[in-house]
TORGUPA-471702 format. One record per residue: x, y, z of N, C-alpha, C in turn. Coordinates in steps of 0.02 Angstrom, whole numbers, m for minus. Layout:
TORGUPA-471702
n.X  n.Y  n.Z  ca.X  ca.Y  ca.Z  c.X  c.Y  c.Z
X  Y  Z  X  Y  Z  X  Y  Z .
...
This chain:
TORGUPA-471702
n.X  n.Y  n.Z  ca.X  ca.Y  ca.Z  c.X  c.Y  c.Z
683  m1287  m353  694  m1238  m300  634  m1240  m252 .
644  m1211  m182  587  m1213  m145  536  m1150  m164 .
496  m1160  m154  433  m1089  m179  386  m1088  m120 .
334  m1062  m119  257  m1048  m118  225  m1060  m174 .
171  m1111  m156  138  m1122  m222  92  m1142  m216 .
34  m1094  m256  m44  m1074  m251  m63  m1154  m280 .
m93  m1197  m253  m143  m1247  m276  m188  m1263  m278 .
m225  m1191  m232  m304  m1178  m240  m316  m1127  m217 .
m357  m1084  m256  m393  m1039  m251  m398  m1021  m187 .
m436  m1095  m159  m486  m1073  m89  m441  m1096  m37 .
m367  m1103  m33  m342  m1109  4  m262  m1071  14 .
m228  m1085  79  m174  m1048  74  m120  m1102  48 .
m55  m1040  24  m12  m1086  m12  16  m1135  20 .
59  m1183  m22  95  m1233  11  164  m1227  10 .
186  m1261  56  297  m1260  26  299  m1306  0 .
333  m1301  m57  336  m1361  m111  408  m1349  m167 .
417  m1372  m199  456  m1361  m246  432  m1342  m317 .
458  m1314  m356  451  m1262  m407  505  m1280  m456 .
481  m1261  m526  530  m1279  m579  597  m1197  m558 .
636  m1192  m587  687  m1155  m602  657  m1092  m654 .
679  m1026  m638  662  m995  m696  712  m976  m728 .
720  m978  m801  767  m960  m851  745  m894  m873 .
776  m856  m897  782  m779  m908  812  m761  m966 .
755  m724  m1032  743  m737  m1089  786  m663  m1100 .
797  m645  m1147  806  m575  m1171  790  m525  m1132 .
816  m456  m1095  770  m423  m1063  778  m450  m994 .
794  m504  m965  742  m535  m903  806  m538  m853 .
796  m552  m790  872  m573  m737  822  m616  m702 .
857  m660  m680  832  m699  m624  871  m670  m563 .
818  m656  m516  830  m627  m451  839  m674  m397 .
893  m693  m357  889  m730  m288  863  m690  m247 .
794  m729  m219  767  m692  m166  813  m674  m120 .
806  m624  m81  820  m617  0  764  m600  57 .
704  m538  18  652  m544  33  589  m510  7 .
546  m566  32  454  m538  2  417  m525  42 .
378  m476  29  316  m456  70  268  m481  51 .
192  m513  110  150  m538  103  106  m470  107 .
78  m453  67  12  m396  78  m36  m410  38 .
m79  m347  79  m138  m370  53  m165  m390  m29 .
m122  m357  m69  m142  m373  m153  m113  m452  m146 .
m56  m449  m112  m28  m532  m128  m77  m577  m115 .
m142  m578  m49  m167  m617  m29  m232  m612  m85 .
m266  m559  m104  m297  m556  m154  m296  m585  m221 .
m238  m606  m255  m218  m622  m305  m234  m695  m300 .
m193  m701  m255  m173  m784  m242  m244  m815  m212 .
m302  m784  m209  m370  m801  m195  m404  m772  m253 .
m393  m765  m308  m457  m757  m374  m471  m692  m361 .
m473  m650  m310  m512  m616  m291  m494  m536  m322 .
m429  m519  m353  m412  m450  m356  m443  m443  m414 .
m439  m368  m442  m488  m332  m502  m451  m367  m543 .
m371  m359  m557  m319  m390  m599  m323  m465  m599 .
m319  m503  m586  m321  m560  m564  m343  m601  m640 .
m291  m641  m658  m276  m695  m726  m271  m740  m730 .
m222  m774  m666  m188  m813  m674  m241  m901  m648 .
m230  m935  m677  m264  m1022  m634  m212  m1041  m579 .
m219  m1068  m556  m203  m1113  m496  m111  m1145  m500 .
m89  m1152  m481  m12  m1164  m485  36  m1113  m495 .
9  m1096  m443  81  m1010  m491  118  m1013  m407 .
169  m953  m397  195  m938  m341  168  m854  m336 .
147  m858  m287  142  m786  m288  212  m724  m236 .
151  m663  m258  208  m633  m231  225  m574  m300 .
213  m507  m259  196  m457  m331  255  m409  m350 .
321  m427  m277  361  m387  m272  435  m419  m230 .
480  m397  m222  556  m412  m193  623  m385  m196 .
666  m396  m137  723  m405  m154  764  m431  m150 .
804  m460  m185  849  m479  m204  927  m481  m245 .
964  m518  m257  1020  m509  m299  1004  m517  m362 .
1005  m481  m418  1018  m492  m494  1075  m540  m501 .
1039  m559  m585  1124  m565  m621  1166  m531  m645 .
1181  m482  m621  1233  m433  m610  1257  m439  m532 .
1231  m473  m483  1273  m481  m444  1242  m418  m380 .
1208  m352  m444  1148  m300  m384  1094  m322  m347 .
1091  m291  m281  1027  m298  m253  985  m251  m273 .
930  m282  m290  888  m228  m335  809  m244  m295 .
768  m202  m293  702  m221  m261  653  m224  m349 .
622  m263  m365  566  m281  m415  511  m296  m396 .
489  m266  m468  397  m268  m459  373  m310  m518 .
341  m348  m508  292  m379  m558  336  m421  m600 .
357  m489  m573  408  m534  m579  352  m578  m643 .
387  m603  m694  354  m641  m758  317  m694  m722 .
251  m697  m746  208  m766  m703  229  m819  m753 .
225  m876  m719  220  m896  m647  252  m880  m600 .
314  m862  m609  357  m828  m547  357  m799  m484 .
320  m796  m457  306  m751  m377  385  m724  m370 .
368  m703  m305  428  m678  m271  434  m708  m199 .
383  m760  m185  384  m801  m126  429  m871  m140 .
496  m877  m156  535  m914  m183  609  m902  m170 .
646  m963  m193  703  m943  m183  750  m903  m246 .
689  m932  m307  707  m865  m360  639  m855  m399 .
665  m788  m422  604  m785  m478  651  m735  m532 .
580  m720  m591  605  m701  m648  574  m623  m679 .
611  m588  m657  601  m484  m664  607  m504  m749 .
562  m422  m764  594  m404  m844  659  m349  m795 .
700  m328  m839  764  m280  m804  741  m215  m812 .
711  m191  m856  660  m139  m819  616  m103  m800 .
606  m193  m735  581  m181  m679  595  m183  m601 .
666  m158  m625  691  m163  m568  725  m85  m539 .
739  m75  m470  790  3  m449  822  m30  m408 .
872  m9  m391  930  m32  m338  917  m22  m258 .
945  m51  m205  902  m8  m144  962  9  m126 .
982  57  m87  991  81  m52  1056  28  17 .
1118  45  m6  1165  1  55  1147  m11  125 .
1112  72  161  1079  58  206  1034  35  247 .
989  m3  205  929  m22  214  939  m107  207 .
932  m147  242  924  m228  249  879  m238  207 .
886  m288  166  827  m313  147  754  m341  159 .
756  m349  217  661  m366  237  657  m298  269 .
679  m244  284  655  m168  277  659  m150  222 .
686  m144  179  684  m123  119  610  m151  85 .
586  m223  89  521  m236  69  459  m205  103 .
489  m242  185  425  m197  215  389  m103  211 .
452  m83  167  438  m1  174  410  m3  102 .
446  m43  64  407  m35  m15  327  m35  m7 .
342  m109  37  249  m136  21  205  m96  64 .
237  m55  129  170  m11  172  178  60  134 .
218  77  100  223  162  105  223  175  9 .
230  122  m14  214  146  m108  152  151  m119 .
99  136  m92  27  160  m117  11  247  m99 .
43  264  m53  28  319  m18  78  365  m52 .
126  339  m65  187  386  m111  168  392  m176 .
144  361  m218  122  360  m282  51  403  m296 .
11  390  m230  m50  424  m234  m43  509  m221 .
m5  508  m193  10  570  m170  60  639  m212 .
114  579  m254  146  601  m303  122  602  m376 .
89  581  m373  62  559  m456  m8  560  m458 .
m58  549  m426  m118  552  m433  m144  639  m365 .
m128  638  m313  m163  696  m286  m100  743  m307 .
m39  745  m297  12  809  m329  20  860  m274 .
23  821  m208  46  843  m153  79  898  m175 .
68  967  m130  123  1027  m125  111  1049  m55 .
181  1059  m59  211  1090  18  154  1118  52 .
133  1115  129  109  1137  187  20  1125  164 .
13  1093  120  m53  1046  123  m69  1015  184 .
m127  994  217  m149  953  236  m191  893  204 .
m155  837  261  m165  758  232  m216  737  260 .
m279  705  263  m321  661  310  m318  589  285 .
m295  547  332  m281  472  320  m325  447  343 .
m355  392  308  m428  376  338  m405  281  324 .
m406  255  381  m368  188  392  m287  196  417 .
m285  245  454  m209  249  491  m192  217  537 .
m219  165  564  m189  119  609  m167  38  575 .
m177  51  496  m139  m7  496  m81  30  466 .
m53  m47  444  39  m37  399  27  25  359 .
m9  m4  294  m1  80  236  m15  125  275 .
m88  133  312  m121  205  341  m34  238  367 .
m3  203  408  30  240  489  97  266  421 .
119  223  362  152  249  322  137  321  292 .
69  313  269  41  366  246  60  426  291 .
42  431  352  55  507  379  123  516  386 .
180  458  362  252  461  356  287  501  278 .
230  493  231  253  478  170  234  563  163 .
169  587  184  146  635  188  197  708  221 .
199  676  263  246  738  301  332  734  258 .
336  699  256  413  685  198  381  736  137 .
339  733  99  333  748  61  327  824  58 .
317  855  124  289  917  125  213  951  168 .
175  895  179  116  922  222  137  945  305 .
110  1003  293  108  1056  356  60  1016  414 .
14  986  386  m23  941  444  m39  883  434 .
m55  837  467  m72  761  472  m137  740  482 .
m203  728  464  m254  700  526  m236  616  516 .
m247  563  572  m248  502  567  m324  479  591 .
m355  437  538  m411  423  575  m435  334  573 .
m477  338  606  m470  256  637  m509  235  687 .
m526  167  663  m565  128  750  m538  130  811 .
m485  119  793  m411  90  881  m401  131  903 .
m427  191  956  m413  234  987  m343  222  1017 .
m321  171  1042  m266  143  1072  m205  140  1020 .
m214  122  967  m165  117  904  m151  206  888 .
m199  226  906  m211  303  851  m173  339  885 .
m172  347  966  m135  384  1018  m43  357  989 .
m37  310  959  34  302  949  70  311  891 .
2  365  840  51  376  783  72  449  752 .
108  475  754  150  534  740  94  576  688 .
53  610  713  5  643  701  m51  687  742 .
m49  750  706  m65  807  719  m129  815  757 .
m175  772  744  m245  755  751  m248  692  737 .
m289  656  805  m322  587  780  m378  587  801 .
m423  568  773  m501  541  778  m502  470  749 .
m535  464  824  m549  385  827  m624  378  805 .
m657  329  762  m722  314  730  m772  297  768 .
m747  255  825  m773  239  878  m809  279  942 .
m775  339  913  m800  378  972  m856  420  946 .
m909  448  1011  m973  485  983  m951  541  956 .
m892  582  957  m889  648  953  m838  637  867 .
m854  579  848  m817  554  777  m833  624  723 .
m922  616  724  m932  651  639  m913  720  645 .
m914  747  726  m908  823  755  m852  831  730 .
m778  795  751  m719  806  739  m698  812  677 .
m705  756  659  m712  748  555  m740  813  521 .
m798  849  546  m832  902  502  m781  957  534 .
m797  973  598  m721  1025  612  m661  1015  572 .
m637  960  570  m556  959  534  m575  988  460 .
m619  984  424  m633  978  361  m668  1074  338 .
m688  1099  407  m717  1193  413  m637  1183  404 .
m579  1166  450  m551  1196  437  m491  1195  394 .
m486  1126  359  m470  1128  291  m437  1083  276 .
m469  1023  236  m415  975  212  m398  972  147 .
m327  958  121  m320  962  46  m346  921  12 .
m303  859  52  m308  773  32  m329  712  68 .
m369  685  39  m373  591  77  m346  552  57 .
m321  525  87  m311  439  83  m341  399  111 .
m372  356  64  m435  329  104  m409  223  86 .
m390  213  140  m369  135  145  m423  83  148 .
m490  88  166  m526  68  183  m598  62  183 .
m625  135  120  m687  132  97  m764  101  113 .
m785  93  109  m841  50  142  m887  124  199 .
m935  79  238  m957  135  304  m913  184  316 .
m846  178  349  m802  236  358  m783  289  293 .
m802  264  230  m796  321  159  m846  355  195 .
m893  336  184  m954  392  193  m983  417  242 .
m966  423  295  m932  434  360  m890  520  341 .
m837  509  318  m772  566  303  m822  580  249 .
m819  560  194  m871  622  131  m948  644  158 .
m981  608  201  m1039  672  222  m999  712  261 .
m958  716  317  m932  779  343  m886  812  299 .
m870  783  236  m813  836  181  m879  879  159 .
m935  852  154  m973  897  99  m1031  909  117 .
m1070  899  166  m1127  903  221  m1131  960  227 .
m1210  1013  199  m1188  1073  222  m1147  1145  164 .
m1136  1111  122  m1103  1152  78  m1127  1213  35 .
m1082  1212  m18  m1117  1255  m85  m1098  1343  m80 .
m1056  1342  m65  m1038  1434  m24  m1033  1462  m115 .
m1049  1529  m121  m1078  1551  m166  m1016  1559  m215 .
m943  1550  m162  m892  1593  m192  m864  1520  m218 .
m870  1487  m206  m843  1393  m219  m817  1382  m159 .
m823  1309  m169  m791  1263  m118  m719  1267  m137 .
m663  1237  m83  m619  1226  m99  m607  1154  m136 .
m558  1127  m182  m548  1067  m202  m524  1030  m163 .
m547  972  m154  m558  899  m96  m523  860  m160 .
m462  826  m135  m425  757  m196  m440  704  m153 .
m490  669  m155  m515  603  m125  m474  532  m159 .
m432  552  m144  m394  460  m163  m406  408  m133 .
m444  344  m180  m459  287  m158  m410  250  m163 .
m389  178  m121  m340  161  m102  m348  88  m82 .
m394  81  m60  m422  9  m34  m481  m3  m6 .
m499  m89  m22  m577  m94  26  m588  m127  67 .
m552  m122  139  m551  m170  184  m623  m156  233 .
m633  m109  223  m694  m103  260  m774  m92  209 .
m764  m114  136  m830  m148  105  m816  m125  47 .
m834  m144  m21  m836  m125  m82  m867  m77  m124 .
m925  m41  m87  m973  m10  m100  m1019  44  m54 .
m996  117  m83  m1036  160  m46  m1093  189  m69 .
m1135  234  m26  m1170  276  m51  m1161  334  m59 .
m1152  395  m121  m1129  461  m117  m1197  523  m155 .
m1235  554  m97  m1281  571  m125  m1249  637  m187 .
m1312  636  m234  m1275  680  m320  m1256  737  m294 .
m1299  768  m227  m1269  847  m208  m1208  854  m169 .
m1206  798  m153  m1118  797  m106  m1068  810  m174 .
m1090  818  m244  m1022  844  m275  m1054  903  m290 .
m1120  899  m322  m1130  971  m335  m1103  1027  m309 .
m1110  1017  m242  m1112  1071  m179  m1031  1083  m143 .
m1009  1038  m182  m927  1039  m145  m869  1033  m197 .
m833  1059  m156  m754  1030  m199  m730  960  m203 .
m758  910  m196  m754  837  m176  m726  807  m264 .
m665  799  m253  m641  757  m331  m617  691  m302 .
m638  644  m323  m659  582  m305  m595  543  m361 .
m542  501  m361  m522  481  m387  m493  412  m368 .
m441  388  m386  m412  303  m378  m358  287  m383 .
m309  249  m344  m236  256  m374  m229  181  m353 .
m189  161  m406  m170  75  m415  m154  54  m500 .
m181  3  m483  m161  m33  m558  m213  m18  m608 .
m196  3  m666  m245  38  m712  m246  119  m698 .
m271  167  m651  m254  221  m629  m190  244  m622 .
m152  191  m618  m67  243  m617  m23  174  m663 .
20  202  m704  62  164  m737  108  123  m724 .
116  82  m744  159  22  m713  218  45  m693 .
240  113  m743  314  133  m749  325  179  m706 .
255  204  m686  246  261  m631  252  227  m544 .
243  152  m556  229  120  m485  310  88  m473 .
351  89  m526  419  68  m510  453  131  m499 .
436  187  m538  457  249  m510  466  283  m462 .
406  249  m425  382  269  m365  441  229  m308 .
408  183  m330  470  129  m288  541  153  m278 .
552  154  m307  643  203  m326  637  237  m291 .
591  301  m317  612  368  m245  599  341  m182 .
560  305  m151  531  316  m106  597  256  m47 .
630  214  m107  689  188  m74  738  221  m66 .
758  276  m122  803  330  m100  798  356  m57 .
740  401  m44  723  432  26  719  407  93 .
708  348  82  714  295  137  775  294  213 .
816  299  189  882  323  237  865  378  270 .
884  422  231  854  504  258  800  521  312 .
775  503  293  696  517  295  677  443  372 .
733  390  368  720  365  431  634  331  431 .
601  308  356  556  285  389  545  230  440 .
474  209  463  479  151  510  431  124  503 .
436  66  494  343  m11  473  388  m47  512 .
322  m81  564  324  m127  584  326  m211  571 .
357  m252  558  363  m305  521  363  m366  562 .
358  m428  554  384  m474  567  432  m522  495 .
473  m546  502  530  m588  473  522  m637  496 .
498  m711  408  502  m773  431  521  m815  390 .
544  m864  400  560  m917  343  524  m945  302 .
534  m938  227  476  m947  180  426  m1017  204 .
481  m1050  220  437  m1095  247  368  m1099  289 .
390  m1066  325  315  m1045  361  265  m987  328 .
280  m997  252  227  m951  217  124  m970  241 .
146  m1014  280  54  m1048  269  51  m1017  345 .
89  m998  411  76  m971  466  72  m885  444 .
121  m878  401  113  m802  389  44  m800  359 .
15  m835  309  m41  m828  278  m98  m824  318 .
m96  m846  358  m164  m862  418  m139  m817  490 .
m90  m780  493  m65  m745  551  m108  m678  566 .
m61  m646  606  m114  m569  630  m123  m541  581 .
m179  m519  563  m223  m464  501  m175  m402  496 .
m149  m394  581  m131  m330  575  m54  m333  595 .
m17  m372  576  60  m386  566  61  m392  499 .
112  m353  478  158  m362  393  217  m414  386 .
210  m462  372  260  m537  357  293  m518  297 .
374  m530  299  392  m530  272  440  m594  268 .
441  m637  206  461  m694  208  530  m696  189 .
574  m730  206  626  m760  169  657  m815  142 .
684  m829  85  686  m894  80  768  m937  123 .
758  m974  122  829  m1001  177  837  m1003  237 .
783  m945  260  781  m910  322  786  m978  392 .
């Protein structure tokens, strides 16, 4: 069959051909229709993620949808390695799979899995979102972030902040408040939003901009009667691996610092997630921006805009 297939570390994949996968007890082989390239995919398939096992020859690709052998279109997570989901098939355990939704095409159906399940899971299962909360999204001008203040307000938050470098990106996303990083009046705005009250973060991007948003969450603190509780959900590190958090920024505040992904939330909790968040999907009218391409050109998607979401197909 045709695939994607990792043959080095230090490089992007190739189109090549691939053995067939057979499907043991438990297992369906899925015909692709479509995969998302994101950021864990590109991580993986470069040595580079926390998870990361596998040697050199695999297909990658962490998620999809496709037809079962039952004949369902089902969207799956975490297809048996070597298997990717950048192929014209790969190989699910069965359950790891939920059905999507008639209304939804399949390269939307991926593209909404892969921008808006980190932010749905974090929010449902690790911060425990309740109604008329406020959200502060910190990396909202890319794919997940602009999901995030989608997933957020679906869920119940009374307000939105979006925050971000792209003043230009930020003005275009359905949110209550945006502060741009770039601008001088950044830490002013950030510490105002935060007097006047945030529940939750989502933080896409960690690095300088973490500590940035946590000195204005906690700068200043310590009120005799308590702080309020701050659910700091980490999320990603596109902007550096490593901050600095001085010991009195928790003392002095409500600041609960936590993590949502693999290891922090359950495998069974991240297909769970998946499910609702495809159910809701119709309803709820979300929207990610995508591009759609033929697996073939998996090595242009690989090297394409940072800030376009590829979604491949095979046959295409």
């Amino acid at each position: 069959m045709k695939a994607a297939v990792v043959e080095s570390f230090d490089l992007p994949p190739v189109d090549g051909d691939y053995r067939e996968p057979e499907a043991a007890d438990g297992e369906t082989v899925v015909t692709i229709e479509a995969a998302a390239l994101s950021p864990i995919v590109k991580r993986l398939a470069s040595g580079r993620h926390y998870s990361s096992t596998a040697t050199a020859g695999f297909v990658p690709g962490v998620d999809g949808v496709g037809i079962d052998d039952q004949g369902q279109r089902v969207y799956f997570l975490f297809p048996k390695a070597p298997f990717g989901s950048m192929a014209e098939r790969s190989l699910a355990a069965i359950n790891m799979t939920v059905p999507v939704p008639g209304a939804l095409a399949s390269d939307r159906a991926a593209a909404i899995v892969t921008a808006a399940l980190a932010s749905w899971v974090a929010l449902t299962r690790r911060a425990q979102i309740r109604a008329g909360e406020t959200v502060l999204v910190l990396g909202a001008t890319g794919a997940s972030g602009s999901m995030a203040l989608q997933t957020a307000r679906h869920l119940g938050a009374r307000k939105v902040v979006a925050v971000g470098r792209n003043a230009e990106k930020l003005q275009r996303l359905d949110a209550d408040v945006r502060i741009s990083l770039a601008s001088s009046e950044a830490d002013a705005s950030l510490r105002h939003q935060f007097d006047e009250g945030i529940d939750i973060v989502l933080d896409f991007v960690w690095g300088e901009p973490a500590a940035r948003v946590i000195r204005a969450a906690t700068g200043h603190r310590g009120s005799a009667a308590g702080e309020p509780p701050l659910r700091y959900v980490q999320l990603g590190t596109m902007a550096g691996e490593d901050i600095s958090i001085r010991g009195d920024a928790l003392r002095s505040s409500g600041l609960l610092l936590m993590g949502s992904g693999i290891g922090s939330v359950a495998v069974a909790d991240l297909l769970a997630g998946a499910g609702e968040l495809l159910a809701a999907a119709p309803e709820a009218k979300f929207h990610t921006d995508f591009e759609s391409l033929p697996l073939r050109m998996v090595k242009e998607a690989w090297s394409g805009d940072a800030d376009t979401r590829y979604i491949l197909r095979p046959g295409g």
